[in-house]
N, C-alpha and C positions, 0 to 999 in steps of 0.2 A: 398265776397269771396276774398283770398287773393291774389296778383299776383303770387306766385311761385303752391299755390295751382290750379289755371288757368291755367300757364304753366303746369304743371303736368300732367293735366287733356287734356290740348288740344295737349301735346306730345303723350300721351297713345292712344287717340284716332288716330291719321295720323299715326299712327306708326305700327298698326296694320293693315291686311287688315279685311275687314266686314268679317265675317265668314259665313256660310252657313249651312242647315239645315245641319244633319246627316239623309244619307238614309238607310245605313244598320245596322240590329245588335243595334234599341231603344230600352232602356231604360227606358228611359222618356223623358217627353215634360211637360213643362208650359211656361205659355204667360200671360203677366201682360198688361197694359195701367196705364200710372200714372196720376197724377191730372191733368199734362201737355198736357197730351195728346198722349204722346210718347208711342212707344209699343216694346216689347223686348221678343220674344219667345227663350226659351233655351230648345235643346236635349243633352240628356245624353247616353253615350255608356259605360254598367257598365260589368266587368267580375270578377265573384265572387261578392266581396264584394266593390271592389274599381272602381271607377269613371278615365274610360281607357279616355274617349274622351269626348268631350263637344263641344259644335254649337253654335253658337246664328243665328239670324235674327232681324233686328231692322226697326222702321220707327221713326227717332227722330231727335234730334239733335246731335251733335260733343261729349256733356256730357252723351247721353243714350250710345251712341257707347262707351264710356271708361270707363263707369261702367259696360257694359255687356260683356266686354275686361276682362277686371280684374278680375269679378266672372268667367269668363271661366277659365280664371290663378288659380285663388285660387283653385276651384274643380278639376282641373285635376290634377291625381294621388291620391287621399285622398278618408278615409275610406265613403259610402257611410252618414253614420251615421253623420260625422263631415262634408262631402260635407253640409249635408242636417241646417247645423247651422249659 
């Protein structure tokens, strides 16, 4: 990996705090574990058609935390259809 892509990654991650489940008004929910071991549950808060809110929960490392940062970033506000890509 590269160092600025490291920096990037371990910026995104502190920079953020953890997020926490959503309790009112789901959506949806999935929960993955990867080969590593890590696990990253995401809730969605949708109204109409667009993806209003999003959660995670993680047990990982600094790199599950800024990848499930960033899909929260990307999905919220966008069409459910394109969330879902």
């Amino acid at each position: 990996m590269s160092k600025l892509l490291t920096i990037t990654l371990y910026d995104r991650a502190i920079s953020f705090p953890v997020r926490q489940a959503l309790q009112s008004a789901l959506a949806g929910y999935a929960s993955v574990t990867g080969p590593c071991g890590d696990t990253v549950s995401f809730w969605l808060k949708v109204s109409g058609e667009t993806v209003t809110e999003a959660g995670f929960t993680f047990d990982g490392c600094a790199n599950t935390q800024a990848a499930a940062s960033m899909v929260v970033k990307l999905v919220t506000g966008r069409p459910v259809t394109e969330a879902a890509q």
